[in-house]
Wavefront OBJ file of the C-alpha trace (Angstrom):
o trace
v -33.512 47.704 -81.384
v -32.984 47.844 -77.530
v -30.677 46.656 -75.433
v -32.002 42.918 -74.792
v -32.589 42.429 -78.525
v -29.344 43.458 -79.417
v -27.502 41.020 -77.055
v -29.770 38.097 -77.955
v -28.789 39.232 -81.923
v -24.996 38.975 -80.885
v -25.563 35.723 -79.117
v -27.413 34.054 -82.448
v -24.099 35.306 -84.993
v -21.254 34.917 -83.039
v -20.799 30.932 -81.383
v -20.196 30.644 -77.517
v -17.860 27.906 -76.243
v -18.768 24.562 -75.239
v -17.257 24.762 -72.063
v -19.836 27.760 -71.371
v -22.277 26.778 -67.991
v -24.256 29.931 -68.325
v -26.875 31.289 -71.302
v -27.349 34.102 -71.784
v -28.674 36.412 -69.548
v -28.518 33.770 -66.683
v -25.659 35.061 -64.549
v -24.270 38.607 -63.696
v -20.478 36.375 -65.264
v -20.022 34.066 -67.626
v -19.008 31.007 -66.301
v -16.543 28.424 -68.006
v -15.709 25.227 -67.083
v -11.857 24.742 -67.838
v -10.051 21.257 -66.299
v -13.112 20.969 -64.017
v -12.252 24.757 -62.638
v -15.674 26.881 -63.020
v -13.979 30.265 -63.840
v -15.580 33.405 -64.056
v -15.227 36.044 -66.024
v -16.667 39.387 -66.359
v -16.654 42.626 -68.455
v -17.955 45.945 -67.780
v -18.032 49.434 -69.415
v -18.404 52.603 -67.908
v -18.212 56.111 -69.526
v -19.628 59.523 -68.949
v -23.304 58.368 -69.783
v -23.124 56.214 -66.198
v -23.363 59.378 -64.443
v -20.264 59.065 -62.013
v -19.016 62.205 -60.318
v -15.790 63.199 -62.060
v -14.344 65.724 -59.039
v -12.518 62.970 -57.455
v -10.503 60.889 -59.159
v -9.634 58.013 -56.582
v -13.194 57.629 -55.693
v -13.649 56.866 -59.446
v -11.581 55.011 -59.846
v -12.361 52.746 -56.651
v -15.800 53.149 -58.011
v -15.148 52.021 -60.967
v -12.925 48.463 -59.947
v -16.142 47.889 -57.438
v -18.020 47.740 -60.054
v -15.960 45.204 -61.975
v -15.489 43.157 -59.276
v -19.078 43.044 -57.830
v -20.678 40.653 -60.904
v -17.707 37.949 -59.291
v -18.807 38.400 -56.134
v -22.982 37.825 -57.672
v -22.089 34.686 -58.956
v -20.912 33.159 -55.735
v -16.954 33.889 -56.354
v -13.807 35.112 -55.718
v -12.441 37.972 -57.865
v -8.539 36.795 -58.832
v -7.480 38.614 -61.349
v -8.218 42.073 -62.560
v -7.223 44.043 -65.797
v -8.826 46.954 -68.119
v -8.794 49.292 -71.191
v -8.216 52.841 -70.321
v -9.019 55.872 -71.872
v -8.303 59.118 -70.259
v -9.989 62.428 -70.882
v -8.337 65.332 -72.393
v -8.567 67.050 -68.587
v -6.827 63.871 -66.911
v -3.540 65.317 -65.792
v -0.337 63.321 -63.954
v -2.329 64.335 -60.533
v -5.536 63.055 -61.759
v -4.529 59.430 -63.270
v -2.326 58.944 -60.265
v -5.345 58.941 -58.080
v -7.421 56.977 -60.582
v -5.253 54.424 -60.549
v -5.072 54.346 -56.211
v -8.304 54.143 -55.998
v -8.414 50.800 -58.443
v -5.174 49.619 -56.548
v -6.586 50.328 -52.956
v -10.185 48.290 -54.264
v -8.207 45.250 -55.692
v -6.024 45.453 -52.737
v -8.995 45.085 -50.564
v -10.522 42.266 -52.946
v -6.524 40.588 -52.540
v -7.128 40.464 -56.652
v -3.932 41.032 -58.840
v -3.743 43.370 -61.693
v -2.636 41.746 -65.073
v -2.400 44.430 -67.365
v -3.875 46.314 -70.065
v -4.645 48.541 -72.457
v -4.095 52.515 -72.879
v -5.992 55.065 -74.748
v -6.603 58.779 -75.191
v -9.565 60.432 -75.998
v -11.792 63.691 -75.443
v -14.221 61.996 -72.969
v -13.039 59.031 -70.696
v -13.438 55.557 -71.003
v -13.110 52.477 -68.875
v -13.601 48.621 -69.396
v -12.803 46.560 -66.871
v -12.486 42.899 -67.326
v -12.266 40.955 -63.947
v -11.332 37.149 -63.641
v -12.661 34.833 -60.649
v -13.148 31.525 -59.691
v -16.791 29.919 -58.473
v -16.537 29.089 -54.618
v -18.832 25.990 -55.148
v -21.394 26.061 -57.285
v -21.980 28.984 -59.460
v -25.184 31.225 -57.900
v -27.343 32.478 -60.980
v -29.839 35.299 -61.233
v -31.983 31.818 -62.035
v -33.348 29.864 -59.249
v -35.636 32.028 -57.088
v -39.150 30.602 -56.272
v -42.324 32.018 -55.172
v -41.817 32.271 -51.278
v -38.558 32.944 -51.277
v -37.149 35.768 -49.174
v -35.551 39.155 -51.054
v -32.908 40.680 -49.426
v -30.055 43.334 -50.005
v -26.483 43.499 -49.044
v -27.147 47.674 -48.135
v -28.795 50.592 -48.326
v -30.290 51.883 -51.718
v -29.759 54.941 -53.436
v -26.222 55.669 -53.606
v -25.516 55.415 -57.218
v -28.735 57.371 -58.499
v -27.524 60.039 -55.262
v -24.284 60.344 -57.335
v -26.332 60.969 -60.425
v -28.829 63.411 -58.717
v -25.414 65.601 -57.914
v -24.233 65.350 -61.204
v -27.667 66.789 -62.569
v -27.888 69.230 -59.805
v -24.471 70.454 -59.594
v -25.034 74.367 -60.657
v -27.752 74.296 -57.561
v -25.828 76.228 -55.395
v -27.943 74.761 -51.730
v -27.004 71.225 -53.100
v -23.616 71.567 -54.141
v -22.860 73.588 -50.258
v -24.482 70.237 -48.599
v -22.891 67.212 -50.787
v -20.226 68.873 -53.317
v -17.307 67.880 -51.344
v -18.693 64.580 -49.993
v -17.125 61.344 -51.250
v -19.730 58.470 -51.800
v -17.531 55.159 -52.291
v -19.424 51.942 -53.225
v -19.359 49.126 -50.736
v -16.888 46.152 -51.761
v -19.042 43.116 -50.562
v -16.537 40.448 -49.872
v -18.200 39.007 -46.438
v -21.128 39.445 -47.253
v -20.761 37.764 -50.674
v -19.209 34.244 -48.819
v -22.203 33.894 -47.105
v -24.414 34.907 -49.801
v -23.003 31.720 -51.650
v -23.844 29.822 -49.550
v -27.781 30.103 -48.599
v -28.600 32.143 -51.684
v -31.388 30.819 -54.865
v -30.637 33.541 -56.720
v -28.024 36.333 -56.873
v -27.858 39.680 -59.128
v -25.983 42.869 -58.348
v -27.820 46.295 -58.327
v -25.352 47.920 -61.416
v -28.350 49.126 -62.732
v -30.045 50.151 -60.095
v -32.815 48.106 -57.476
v -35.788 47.767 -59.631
v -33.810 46.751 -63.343
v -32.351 43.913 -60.456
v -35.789 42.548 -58.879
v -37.321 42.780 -62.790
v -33.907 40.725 -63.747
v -34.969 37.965 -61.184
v -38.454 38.305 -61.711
v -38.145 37.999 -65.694
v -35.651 34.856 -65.808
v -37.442 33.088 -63.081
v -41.004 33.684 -64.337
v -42.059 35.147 -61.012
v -43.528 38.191 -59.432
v -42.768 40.259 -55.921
v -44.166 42.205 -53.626
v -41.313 44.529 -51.748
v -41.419 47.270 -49.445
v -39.401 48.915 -46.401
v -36.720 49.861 -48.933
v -34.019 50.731 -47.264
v -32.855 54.504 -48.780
v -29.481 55.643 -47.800
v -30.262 59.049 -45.625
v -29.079 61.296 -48.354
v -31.529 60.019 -50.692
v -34.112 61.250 -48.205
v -33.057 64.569 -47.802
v -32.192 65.242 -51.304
v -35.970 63.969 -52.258
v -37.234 66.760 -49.483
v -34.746 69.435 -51.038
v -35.998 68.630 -55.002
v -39.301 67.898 -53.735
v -39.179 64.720 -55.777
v -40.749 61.364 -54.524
v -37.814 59.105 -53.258
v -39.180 56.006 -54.978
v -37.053 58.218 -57.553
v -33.750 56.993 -55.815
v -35.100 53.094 -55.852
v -36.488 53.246 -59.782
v -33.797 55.075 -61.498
v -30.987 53.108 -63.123
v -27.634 54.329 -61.531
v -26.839 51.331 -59.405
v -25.180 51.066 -55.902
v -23.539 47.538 -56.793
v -25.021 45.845 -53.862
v -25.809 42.427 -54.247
v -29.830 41.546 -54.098
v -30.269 37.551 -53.816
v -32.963 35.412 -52.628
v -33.238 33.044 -49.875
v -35.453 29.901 -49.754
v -37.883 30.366 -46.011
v -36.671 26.673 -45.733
v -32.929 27.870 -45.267
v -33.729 31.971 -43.736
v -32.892 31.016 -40.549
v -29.541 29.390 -40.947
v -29.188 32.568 -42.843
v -29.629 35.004 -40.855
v -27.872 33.073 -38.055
v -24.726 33.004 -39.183
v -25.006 36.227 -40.809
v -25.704 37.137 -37.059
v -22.510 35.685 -35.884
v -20.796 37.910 -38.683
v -21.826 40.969 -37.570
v -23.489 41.439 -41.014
v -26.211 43.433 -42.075
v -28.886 42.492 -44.780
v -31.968 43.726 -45.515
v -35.254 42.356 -46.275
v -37.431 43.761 -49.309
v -40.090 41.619 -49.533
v -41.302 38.100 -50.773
v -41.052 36.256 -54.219
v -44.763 35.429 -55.915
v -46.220 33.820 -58.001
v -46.234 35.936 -61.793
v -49.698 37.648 -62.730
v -51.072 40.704 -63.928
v -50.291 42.505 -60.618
v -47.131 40.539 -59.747
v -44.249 43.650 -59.232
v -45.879 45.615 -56.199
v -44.099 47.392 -54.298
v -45.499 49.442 -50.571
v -44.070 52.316 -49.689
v -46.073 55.609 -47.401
v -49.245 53.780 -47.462
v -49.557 53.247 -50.927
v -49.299 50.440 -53.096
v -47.703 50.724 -56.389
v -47.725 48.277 -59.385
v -44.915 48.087 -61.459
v -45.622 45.884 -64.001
v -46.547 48.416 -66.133
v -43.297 50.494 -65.787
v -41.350 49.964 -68.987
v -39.280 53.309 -69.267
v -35.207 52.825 -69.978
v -32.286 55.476 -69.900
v -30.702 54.102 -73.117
v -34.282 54.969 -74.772
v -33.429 58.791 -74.163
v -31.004 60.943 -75.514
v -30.854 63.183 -72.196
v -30.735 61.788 -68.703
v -33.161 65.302 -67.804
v -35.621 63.647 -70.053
v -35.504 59.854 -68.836
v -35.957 61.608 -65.163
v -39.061 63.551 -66.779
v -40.686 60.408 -67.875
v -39.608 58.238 -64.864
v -41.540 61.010 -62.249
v -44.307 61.604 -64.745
v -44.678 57.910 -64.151
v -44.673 57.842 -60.455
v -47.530 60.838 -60.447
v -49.497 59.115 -62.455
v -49.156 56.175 -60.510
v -48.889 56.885 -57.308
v -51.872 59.199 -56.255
l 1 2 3 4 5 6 7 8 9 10 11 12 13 14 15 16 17 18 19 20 21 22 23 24 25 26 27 28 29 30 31 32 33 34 35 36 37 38 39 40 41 42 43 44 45 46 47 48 49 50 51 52 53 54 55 56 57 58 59 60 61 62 63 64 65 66 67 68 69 70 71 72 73 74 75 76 77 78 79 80 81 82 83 84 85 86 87 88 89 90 91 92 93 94 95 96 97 98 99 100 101 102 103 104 105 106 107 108 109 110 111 112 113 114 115 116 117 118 119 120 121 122 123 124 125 126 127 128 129 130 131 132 133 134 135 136 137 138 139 140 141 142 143 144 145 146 147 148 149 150 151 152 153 154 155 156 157 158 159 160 161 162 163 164 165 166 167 168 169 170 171 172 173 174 175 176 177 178 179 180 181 182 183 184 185 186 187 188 189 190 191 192 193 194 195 196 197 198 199 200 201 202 203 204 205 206 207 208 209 210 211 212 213 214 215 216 217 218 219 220 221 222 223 224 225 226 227 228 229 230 231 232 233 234 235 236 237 238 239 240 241 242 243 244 245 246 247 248 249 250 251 252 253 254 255 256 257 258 259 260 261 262 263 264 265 266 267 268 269 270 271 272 273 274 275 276 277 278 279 280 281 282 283 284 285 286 287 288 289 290 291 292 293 294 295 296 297 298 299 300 301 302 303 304 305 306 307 308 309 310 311 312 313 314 315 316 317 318 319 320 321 322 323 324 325 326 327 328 329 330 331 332 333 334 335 336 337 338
């Protein structure tokens, strides 16, 4: 069974409250209704086989609450309270947990979201769940809602998680590791951009797992196709693509997200948009255009070619290596992008 099926099998045994807004699958949180308050609340695991860096121990650990915090922010809220289960690796000394744990206090700091509590574990490999408790600004923005027209657009660059990964595959290349060994790649914590976001958004989904799982998330649920291109790569991506000699449609395919926030925006309502994101000095960036579904709906442009991905069905968690989920992924892009 795969991942979907597995989640919808949960969802049949085990009864969801009455109070419950969301189904399944419709928003990055699950929202409750609770004395007319929509809360939201949201859960996320992260372990070895996500393909974080492990040299630095605050930026994991900032990565990590980001992370948490960012499926809030998709659903149009504020992140208020924050706590986890932690396991620590059999390598995590006094030095190393101390900076974890900064790097989660300096991220909920930023987010002004208090820490509640937990749970403590050790273990051989680390662990870390992070459960993250918000409350909807208005009205709850779903993954649900985006219409052919609509406007795609992204809260940053792309790339940065599936960079992270690239290093971690790479890291006995000696040219690579001189370059980017010592470099500290911190996700962006969206809070501005997320208020506005709210506000002008038909759909909302945060890139966890990566750009393309994202677009296919809105594209599924909404019964609509896309047409993107102009993706905007962070410059590393770039020049690790030139140094690997792999194709950086790598860096927007791949499944180790950035946790930026990718939302849609009604053509009727762009303007406004982009206004007052003006007046913010906020940057988003345009993808492409919501269409209608057919055969050829998921196209994407990029160096004068025109790719369909409707046929691209290939998942990490189908592969017992990440070396041979990469294999299939740029056996993939040869085959379909001559």
């Amino acid at each position: 069974m795969n991942e979907i099926d597995i989640i919808k099998r949960i969802n049949q045994i085990i009864p969801r409250n009455k109070n419950q807004l969301n189904n399944c699958f419709e928003s990055d949180s699950e929202i409750i209704n609770m004395d007319n308050v929509q809360l939201l609340v949201n859960v996320d695991d992260f372990s070895k086989e996500d393909m974080f860096r492990e040299n630095d121990p605050y930026v994991l650990g900032w990565n990590l609450a980001v992370g948490g915090i960012s499926d809030i922010l998709a659903t149009g809220g504020v992140p208020k309270f924050y706590s986890h289960a932690m396991t620590t690796g059999k390598n995590w000394d006094k030095v190393y947990i101390d900076g974890f744990c900064s790097g989660i206090a300096d991220a909920l700091n930023e987010a002004n979201v208090s820490f509640i509590g937990g749970d403590l574990s050790k273990s051989t490999d680390w662990r870390y769940t992070a459960l993250v408790i918000g409350k909807a600004l208005d009205k709850p923005l779903l993954r649900k809602g985006a219409l052919a027209g609509d406007s795609i657009y992204v809260s940053g660059e792309i790339g940065l998680g599936n960079f992270e990964a690239g290093l971690l595959l790479e890291s006995e290349n000696q040219v690579i590791n001189e370059m980017y060994g010592s470099k500290k790649n911190r996700f962006s914590l969206r809070l501005l951009e997320a208020e506005i976001i709210s506000q002008f958004a038909s759909a909302c989904i945060d890139t966890s797992d990566g750009a393309f799982n994202a677009l296919n998330a809105i594209a599924e649920i909404n019964n609509v196709g896309y047409k993107v291109n102009n993706i905007p790569y962070i410059a590393e991506c770039i020049q690790l693509s030139t140094l690997l000699s792999l194709p950086k449609i790598i860096f927007f395919l791949c499944e180790s997200g950035e946790y930026e926030l990718l939302f849609t925006v009604n053509p009727e309502r762009e303007d406004a948009f982009l206004k007052v994101a003006k007046t913010k000095n906020l940057t988003f960036f345009k993808l492409g255009k919501i269409v209608p579904i057919s055969s050829k709906s998921k196209i994407m442009y990029e160096d004068n070619k025109t790719i369909n991905l409707s046929n691209l069905n290939i998942r990490a968690r189908d592969f017992k290596e990440p070396g041979d989920y990469l294999k299939s992924i740029i056996e993939w892009i040869q085959i379909n992008t001559q």
